[in-house]
C-alpha positions in Angstrom: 136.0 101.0 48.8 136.3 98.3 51.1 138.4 96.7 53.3 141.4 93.7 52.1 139.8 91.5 54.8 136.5 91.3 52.5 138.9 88.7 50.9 140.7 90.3 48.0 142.3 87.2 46.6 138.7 86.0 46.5 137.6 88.4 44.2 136.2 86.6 40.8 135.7 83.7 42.8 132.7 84.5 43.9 129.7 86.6 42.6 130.1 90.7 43.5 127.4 92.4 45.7 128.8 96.1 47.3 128.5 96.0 50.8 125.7 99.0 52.0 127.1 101.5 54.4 126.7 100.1 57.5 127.7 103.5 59.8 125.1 105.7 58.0 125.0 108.7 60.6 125.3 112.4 59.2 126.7 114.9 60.3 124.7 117.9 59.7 123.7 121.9 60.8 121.5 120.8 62.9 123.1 117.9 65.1 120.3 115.8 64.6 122.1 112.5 64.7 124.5 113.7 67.5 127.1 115.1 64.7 127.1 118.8 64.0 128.4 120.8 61.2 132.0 123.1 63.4 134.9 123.7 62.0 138.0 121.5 62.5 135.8 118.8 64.5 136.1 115.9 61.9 138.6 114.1 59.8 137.9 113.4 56.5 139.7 110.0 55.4 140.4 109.1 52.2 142.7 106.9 49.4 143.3 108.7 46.2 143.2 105.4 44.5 139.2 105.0 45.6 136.6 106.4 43.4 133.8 106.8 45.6 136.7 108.7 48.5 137.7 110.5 45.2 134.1 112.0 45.6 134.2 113.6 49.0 137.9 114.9 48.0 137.2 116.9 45.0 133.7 118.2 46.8 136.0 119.0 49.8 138.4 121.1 46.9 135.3 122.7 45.5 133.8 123.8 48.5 136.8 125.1 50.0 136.2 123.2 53.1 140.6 122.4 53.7 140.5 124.3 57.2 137.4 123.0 58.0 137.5 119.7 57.1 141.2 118.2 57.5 141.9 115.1 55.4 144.2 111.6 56.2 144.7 110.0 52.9 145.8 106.1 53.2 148.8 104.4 51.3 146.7 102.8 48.4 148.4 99.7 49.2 146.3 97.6 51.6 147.5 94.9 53.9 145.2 91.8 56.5 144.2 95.2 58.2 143.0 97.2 55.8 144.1 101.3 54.8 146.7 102.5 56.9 148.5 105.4 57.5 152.3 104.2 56.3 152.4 107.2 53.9 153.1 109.2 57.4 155.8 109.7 59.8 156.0 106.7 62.2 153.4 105.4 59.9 150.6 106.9 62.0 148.4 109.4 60.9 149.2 113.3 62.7 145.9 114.1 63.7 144.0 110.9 64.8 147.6 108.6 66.3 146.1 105.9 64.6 148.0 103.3 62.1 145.1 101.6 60.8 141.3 103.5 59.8 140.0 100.2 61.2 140.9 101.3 65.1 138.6 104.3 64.5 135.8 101.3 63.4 137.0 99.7 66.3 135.8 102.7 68.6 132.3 103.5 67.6 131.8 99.5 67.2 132.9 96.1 67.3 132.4 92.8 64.9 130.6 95.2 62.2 129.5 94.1 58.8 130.9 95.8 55.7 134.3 96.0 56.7 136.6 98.9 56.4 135.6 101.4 53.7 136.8 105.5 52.6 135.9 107.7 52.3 135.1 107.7 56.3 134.6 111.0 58.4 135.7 110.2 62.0 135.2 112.5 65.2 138.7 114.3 66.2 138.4 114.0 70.1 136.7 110.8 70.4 138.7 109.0 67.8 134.9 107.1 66.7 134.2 106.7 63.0 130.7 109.0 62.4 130.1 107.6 59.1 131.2 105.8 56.0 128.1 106.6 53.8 129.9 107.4 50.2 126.2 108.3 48.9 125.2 110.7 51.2 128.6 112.6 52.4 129.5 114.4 49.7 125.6 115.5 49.3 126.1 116.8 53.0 129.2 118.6 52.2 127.4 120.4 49.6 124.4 121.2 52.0 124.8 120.7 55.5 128.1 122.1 55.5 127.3 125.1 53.5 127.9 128.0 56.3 131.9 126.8 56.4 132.3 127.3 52.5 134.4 129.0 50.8 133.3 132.6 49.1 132.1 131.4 45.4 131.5 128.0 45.9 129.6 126.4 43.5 126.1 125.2 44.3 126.8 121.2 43.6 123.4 120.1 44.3 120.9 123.1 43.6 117.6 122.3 44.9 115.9 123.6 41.4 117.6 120.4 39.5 118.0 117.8 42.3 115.1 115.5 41.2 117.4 115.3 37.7 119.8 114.9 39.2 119.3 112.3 41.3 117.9 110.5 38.6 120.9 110.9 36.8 123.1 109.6 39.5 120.8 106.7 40.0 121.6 105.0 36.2 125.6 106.3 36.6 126.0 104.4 39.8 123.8 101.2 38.6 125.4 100.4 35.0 128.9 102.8 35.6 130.2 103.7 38.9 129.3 100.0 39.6 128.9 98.1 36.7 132.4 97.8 36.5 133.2 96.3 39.4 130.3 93.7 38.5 132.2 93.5 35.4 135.8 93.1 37.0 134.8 90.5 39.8 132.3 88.6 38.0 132.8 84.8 38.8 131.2 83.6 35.4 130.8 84.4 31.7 127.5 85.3 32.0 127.4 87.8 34.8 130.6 89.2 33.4 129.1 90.0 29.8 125.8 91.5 31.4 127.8 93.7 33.9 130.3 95.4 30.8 127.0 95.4 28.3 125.6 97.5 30.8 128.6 99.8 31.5 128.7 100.5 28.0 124.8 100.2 27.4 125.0 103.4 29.7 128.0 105.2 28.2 126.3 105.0 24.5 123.0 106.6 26.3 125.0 109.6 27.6 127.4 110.2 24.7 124.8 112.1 23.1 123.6 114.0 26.4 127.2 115.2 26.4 127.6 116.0 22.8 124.9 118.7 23.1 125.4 120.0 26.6 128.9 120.7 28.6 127.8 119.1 31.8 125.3 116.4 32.6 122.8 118.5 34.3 122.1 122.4 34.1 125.2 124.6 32.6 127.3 124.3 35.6 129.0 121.3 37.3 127.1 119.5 39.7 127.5 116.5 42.1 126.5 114.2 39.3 130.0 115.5 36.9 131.9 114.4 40.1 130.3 110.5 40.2 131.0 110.4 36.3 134.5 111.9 36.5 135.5 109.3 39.4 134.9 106.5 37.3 136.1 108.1 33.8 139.3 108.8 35.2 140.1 105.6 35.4 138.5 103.9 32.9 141.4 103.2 30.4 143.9 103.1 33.3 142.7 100.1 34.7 138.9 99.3 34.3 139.6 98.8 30.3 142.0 95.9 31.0 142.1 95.0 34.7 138.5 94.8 34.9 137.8 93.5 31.1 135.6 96.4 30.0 136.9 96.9 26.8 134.6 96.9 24.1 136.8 100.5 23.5 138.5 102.7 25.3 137.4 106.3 27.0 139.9 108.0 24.5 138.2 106.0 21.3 135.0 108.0 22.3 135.5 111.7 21.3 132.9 113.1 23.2 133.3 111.1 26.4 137.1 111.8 26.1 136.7 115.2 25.6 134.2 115.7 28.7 136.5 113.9 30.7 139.4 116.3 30.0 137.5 118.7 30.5 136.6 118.3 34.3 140.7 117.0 34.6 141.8 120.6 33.3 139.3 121.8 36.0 140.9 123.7 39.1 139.5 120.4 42.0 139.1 117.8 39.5 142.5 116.6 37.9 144.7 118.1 40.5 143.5 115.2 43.0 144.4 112.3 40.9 147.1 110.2 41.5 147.5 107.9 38.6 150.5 106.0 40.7 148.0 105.4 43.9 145.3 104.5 41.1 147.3 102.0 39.2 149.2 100.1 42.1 146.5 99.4 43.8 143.8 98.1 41.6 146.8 96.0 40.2 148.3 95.0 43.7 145.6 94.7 45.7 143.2 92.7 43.7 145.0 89.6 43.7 142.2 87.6 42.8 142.4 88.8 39.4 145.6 89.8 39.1 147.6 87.4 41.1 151.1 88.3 39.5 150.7 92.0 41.3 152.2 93.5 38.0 151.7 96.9 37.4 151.3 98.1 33.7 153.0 100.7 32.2 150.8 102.4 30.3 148.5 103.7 29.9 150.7 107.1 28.4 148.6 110.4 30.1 150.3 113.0 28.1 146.7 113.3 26.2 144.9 114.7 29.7 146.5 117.9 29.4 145.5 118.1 25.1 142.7 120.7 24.2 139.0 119.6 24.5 136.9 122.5 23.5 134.1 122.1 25.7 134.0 125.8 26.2 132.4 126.1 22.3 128.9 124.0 24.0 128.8 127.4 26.7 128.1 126.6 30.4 129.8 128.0 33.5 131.4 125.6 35.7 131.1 127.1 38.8 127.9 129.2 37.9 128.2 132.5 39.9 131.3 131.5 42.1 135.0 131.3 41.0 137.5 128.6 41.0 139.1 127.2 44.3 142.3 128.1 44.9 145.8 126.5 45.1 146.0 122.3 46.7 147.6 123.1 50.0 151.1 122.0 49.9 150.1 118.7 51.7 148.1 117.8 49.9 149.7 118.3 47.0 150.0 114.7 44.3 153.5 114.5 43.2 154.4 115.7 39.6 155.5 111.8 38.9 151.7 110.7 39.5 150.3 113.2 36.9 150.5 114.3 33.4 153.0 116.6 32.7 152.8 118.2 28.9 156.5 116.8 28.0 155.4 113.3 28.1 154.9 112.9 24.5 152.2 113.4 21.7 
């Protein structure tokens, strides 16, 4: 997600093309691009509102990569400098002594294109941002990184299913994981109604995958669960009525609302969503579209925590492994920016 100097009170002004990743480098087991795999070497920064940084922090949670991999997360609240640190002491981040992700931009390069986006991994004694590729990190944390897992890690991209996958990934990110973004800063009727046909053209098409089978590809959860969970999530939150795609909601679709739950009630899924971070800043960032800055109220999330049965379609969801283990302390959302079970019917 990209920078407020990309001109957020500009948004559905103009038509809506996402910027490519303009620092693509990888960081890898081999070095190749200058950037090997070791422990405690990179910083993994991220906003919890963000649904492609929502990626590489639930892969990080799966993996069990926390002492490896250490993690800034940004106040979801942007200002003319873009994510920032204000959610730490002195209102820079611990690790990196930087109050804006930008300065780390600002060290591997100056007057790039793009802007400033999370997720971003940045080199710990340089202080230079390595990469800000949203595609391919969290397919490098599940490969290149695979020596500094955790014991019973699930296999999120196995190499037996990957073409599938891919595939799969490919039609999410056109029509879902970016269709509503189309959708929510169209500039014009037209482009708006062809953006939301096609986020819910593609929902309709994997309904019935879903309805026969507990996870999108194979009988365990993969990388492609994590791209659809991002963007589920917050469907009815704020893409329903901030971004107008609304023909229904994700909790008028039983089998998309019980998937969804699902991976939520997952140990690295739900327990890294922060509604509050989510809410706030779709609401008070785009001003373009939401000038006022009002936040709603609902929608109500006692329903995440209901029963979804998934269990009765089989599948394992980490295969083999086991679970991760508690969120560090930390890292921990606040129990006021989740579900809790008393919050009605």
């Amino acid at each position: 997600m990209s920078s407020a100097d990309d001109g957020n009170s500009a948004l559905g002004h103009k038509a809506f093309k996402r910027s490519k990743s303009h620092f693509a480098d990888r960081v890898t087991a081999d070095g190749r691009d200058g950037w090997p795999v070791e422990a405690g070497r990179y910083r993994q920064v991220v906003s919890r509102a963000c649904p492609w940084a929502s990626r590489a922090v639930i892969s990080r949670r799966l993996l069990g990569l926390e002492d490896a991999l250490s993690m800034a997360i940004t106040d979801p609240i942007q200002d003319d400098r873009s994510w920032r640190f204000t959610l730490d002491p002195d209102g820079r981040d611990p690790v990196l002594g930087i109050r804006y992700l930008s300065e780390a931009y600002d060290r591997r390069e100056s007057d790039y294109p793009g802007g400033v986006s999370v997720p971003a991994l940045v080199d710990v004694p340089s202080g230079k941002l390595v990469t800000n590729d949203y595609q391919q990190l969290t397919l490098d944390l599940a490969t290149e990184w695979k020596d500094l897992h955790r014991e019973g890690a699930p296999d999120l991209y196995p190499p037996a299913l990957r073409d599938e996958i891919d595939t799969v990934m490919a039609d999410i990110y056109e029509d879902v994981n970016n269709g509503v973004y189309r959708a929510g800063f169209a500039a014009g009727q037209e482009e708006y109604e062809e953006a939301c046909a096609g986020v819910f053209r593609r929902l309709d098409l994997l309904t019935p995958r879903l309805a026969r089978q507990r996870y999108l590809v194979g009988d365990t959860l993969t990388e492609a669960d994590i791209r659809l969970f991002t963007t589920l999530v917050r469907f009815d939150a704020v893409y329903h009525g901030h971004f107008k795609c609304n023909r229904w909601k994700l909790t008028e679709n039983e089998v998309l609302w019980a998937y969804v739950r699902d991976l939520y009630q997952t140990p690295g899924f739900g327990d890294t969503v922060d509604f509050d971070h989510i809410k706030r800043h779709y609401h008070q960032v785009h001003t373009g579209i939401n000038p006022t800055g009002i936040v709603p109220l609902g929608p109500d999330l006692a329903g995440w925590l209901t029963p979804h049965h998934r269990e009765e379609l089989g599948g394992r969801p980490f295969g083999d492994g086991t679970p991760p283990g508690p969120v560090p302390t930390a890292e921990a959302v606040p129990a006021h920016h989740r579900p809790t079970t008393d919050q009605g019917d």
